[in-house]
C-alpha positions in Angstrom: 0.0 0.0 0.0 1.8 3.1 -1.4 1.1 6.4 0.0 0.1 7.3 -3.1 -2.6 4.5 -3.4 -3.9 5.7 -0.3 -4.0 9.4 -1.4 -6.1 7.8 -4.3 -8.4 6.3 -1.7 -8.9 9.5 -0.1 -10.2 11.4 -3.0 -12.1 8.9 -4.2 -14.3 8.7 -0.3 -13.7 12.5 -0.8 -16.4 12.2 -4.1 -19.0 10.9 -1.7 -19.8 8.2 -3.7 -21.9 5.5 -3.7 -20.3 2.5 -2.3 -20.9 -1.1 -2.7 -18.7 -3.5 -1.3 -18.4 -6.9 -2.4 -17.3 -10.6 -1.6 -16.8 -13.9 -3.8 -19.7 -16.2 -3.6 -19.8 -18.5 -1.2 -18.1 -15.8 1.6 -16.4 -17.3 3.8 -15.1 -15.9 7.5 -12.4 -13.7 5.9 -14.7 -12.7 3.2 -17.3 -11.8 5.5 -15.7 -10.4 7.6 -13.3 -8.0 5.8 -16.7 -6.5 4.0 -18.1 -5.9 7.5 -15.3 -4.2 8.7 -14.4 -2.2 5.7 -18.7 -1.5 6.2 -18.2 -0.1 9.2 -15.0 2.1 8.9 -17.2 3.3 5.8 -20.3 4.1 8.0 -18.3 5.3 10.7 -16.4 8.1 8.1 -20.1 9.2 6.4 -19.9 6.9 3.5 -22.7 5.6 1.7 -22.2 2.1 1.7 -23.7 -1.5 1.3 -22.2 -5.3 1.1 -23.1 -7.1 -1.9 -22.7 -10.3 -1.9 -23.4 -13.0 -4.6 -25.5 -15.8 -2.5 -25.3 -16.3 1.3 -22.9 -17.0 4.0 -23.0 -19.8 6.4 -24.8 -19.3 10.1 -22.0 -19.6 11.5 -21.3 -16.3 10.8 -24.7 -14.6 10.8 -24.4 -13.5 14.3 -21.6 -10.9 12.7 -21.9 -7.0 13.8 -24.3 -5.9 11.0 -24.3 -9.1 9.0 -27.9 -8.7 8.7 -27.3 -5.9 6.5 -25.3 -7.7 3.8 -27.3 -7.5 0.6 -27.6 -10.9 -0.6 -28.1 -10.8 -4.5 -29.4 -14.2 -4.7 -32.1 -13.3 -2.3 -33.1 -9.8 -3.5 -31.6 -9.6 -7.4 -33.4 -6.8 -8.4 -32.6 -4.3 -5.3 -28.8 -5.8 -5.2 -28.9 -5.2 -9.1 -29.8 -1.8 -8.0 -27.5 -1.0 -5.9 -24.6 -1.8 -7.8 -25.7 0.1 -11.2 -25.8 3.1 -9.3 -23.0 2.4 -7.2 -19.7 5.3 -8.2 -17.3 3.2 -6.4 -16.6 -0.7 -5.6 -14.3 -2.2 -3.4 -13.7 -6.3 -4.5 -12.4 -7.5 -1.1 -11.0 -11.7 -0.9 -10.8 -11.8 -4.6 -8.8 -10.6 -7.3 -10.6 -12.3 -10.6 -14.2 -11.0 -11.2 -15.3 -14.4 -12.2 -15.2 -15.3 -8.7 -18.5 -13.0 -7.7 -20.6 -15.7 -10.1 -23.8 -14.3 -10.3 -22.6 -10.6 -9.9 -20.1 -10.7 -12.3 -22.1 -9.3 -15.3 -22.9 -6.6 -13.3 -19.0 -5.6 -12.8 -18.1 -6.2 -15.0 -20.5 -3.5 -16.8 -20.4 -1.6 -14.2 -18.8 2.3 -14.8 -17.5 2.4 -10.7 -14.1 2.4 -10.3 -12.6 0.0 -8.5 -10.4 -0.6 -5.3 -9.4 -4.4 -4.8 -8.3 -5.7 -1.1 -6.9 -9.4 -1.3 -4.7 -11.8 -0.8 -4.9 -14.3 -3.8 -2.1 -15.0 -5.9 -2.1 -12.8 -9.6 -4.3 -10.3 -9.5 -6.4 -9.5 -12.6 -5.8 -5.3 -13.7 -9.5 -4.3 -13.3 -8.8 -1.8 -10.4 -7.7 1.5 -10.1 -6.0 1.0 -6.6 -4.9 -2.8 -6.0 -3.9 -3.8 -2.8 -2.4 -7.4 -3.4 -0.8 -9.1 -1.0 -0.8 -13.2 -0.9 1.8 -13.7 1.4 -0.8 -11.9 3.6 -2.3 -14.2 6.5 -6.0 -13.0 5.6 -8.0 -10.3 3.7 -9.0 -9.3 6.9 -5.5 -8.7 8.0 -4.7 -6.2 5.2 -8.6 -4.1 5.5 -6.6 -3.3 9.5 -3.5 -2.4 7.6 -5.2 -0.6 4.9 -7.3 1.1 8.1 -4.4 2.1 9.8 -2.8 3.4 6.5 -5.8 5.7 5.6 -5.4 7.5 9.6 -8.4 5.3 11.4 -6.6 3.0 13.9 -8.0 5.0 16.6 -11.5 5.0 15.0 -11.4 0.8 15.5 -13.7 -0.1 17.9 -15.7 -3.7 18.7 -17.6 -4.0 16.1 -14.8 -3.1 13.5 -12.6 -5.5 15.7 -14.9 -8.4 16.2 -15.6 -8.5 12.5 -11.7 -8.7 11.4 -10.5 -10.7 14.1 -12.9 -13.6 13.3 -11.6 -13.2 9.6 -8.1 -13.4 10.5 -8.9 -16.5 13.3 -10.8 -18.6 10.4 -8.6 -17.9 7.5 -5.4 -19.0 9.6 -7.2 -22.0 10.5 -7.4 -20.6 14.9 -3.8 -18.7 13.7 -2.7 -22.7 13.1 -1.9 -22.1 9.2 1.7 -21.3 7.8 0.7 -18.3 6.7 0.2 -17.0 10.2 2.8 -14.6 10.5 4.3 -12.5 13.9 2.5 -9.3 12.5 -0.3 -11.5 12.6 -0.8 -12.1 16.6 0.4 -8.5 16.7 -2.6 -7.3 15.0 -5.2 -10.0 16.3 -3.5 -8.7 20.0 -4.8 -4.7 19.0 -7.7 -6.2 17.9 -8.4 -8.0 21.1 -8.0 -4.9 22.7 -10.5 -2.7 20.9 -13.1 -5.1 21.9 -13.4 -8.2 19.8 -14.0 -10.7 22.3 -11.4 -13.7 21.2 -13.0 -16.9 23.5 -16.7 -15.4 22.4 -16.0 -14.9 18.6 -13.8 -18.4 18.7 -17.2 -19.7 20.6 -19.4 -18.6 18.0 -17.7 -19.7 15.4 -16.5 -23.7 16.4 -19.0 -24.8 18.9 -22.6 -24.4 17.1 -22.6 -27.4 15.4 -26.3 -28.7 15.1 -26.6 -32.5 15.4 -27.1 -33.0 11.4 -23.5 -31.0 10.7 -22.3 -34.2 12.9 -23.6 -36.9 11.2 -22.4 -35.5 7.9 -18.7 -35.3 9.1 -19.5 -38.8 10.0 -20.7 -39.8 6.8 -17.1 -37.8 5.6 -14.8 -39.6 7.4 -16.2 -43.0 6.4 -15.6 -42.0 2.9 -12.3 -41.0 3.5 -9.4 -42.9 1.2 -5.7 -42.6 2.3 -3.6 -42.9 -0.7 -0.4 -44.0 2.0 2.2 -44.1 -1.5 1.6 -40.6 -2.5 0.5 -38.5 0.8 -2.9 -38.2 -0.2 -6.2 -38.4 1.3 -9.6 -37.1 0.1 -13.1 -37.4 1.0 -16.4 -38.0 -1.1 -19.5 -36.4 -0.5 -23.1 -37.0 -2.8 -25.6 -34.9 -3.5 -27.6 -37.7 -1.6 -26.0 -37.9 1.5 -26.3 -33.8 1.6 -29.8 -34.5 1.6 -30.1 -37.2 3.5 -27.9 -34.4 6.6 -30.5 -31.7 5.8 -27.1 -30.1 4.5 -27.4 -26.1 5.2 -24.4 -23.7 3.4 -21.1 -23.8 6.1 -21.6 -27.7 7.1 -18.9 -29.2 5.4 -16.4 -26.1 6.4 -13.1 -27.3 7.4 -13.9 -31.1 6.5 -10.8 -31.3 4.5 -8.5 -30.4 7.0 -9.0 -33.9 8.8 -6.9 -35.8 5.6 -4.1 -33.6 6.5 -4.4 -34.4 10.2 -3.5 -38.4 9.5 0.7 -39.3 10.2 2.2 -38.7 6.9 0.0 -37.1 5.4 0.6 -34.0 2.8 -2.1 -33.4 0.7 -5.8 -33.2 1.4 -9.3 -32.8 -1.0 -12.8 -33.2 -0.7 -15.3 -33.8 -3.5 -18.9 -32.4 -3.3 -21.6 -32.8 -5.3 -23.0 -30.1 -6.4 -26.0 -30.3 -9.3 -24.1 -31.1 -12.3 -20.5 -30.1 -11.5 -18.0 -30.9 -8.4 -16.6 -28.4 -5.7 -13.5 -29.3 -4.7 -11.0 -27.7 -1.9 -7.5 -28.8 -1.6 -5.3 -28.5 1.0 -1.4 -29.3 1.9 1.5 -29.2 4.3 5.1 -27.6 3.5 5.6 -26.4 -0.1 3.6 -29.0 -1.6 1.3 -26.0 -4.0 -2.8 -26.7 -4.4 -3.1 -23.3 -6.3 -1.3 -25.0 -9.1 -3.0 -28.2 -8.6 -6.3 -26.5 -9.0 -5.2 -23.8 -11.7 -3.9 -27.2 -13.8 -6.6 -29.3 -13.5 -10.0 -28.0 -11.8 -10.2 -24.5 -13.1 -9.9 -22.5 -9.8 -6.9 -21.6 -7.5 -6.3 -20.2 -4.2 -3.0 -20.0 -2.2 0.2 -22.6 -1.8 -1.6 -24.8 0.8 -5.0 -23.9 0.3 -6.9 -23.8 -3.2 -9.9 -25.1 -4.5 -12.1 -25.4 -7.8 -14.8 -27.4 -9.5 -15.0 -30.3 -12.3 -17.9 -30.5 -14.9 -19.0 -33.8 -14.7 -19.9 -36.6 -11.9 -17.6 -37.4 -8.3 -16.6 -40.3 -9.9 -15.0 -38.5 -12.9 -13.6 -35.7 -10.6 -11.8 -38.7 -8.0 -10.6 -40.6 -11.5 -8.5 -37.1 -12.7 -7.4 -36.4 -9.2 -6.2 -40.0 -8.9 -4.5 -39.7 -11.7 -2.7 -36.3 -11.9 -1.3 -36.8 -8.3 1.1 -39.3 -8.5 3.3 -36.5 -11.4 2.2 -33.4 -8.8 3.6 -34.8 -5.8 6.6 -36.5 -7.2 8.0 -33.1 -7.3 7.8 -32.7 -3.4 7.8 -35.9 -2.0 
């Protein structure tokens, strides 16, 4: 963040624009809550400003300072539509392609706004006038306090901005777990803890709200789990029917993946979801073993060294089949 980038900032808020603010589908903790803090610094400076976001978020995070306010476009089309047709300025934050707002990305990409991208994704598409790219970054949520503190409003940080970017940073880092959790890191989540976000409350929240059905569906997970021992490798299977047959709500297969990395020996992760007529796939790893590229190759997505994800057109059975069979080349380069 150049001082000139921030200067830029400033005389765009300066225009009093109208200000949408917006997150890739399916937000996510850091997603969530970088847009509700960036909300509230907005609010708290005068701005006119509103969340956009392309579907909804999980309950999980519902409970968020304001998170009632997100406009969800898949909910209300026509007044999200709206919004961001008239809107003079957009901030993209947790994303750095447009594709990745789905449903909302006709709209920006017809959209006359100009544009100020937060994120922390590897290459960065050039559709903004101020980028703020940083992947070696622990979280989005991270960079919206830096980018704060940058523009002169550390001081204006109270609870709710706090409580909304500390449970970013604590999801995205995987509870601060994640090799991308960096000293600056507890430094900031420590300033945040001061101004008010509760950490044992938000942590709470977040973890321990599991309804029984969420259970029996990481059940059902771990029974499908396959442990390829040769190459690292484990990943998990999960139907369309036995989301049904849970009562599967958005958010209850967060964080299943991670248990394939928690087995001895183990340095690559993936789960398989069935979704309609196409798979949803997140991948995860250990050391410098890189998903983004695993996922850029072969499942049209990306992400970060040890944490990607992406989809396959087709059936489970086709998506397992490639995986099975591009892994044995990909990790013979770390293993």
């Amino acid at each position: 963040m150049t001082i000139q980038d921030i200067q830029t900032v400033k005389d765009l808020l300066a225009e009093q624009p109208v200000i949408s603010i917006i997150p890739h589908k399916n937000p996510d903790g850091d997603a969530v809550g970088s847009c509700l803090g960036l909300y509230h610094y907005l609010k708290q400076l005068g701005c006119n400003a509103t969340v956009v976001a392309p579907n909804d978020f999980p309950n999980f995070l519902k409970w968020m300072p304001a998170a009632t306010d997100i406009l969800i476009y898949d909910n209300e089309p026509e007044k999200a539509t709206a919004q961001i047709e008239a809107s003079t300025l957009i901030f993209t934050l947790d994303f750095n392609s447009l594709k990745r707002a789905d449903t909302l990305t006709p709209l920006l990409e017809a959209s006359v706004a100009t544009f100020v991208m937060i994120d922390h994704h590897e290459a960065p598409e050039e559709y903004a006038k101020v980028t703020f790219s940083q992947p070696e970054a622990s979280s989005t949520c991270e960079m919206v306090y830096v980018f704060i503190e940058a523009m002169g409003g550390a001081l204006q940080i109270g609870a709710e901005i706090a409580t909304c970017l500390y449970t970013g940073i604590m999801t995205d880092t995987g509870n601060f777990k994640y090799q991308s959790t960096h000293s600056n890191t507890y430094r900031v989540a420590a300033v945040l803890i001061d101004r008010g976000a509760n950490n044992s409350e938000i942590n709470g929240k977040v973890y321990d709200t599991n309804s029984f059905d969420r259970l029996q569906l990481l059940s059902a997970s771990l029974q499908n789990m396959v442990f390829l021992k040769e190459y690292h490798a484990a990943y998990i299977t999960l139907t369309a029917e036995e989301l049904q047959r849970f009562n599967f709500r958005k958010g209850d297969t967060e964080g299943f993946v991670n248990y394939g990395l928690t087995i001895e020996g183990s340095k690559l992760a993936a789960i398989f979801i069935q979704e309609g007529n196409f798979v949803k796939i997140s991948l995860r790893s250990k050391g410098n073993v890189d998903v983004n590229m695993l996922a850029r190759e072969h499942f049209k997505g990306g992400g970060h060294i040890n944490a990607a994800g992406g989809r396959y057109d087709g059936t489970i059975e086709q998506a397992v089949a490639l995986f099975r069979g591009v892994i044995p080349a990909f990790l013979s380069q770390y293993i």
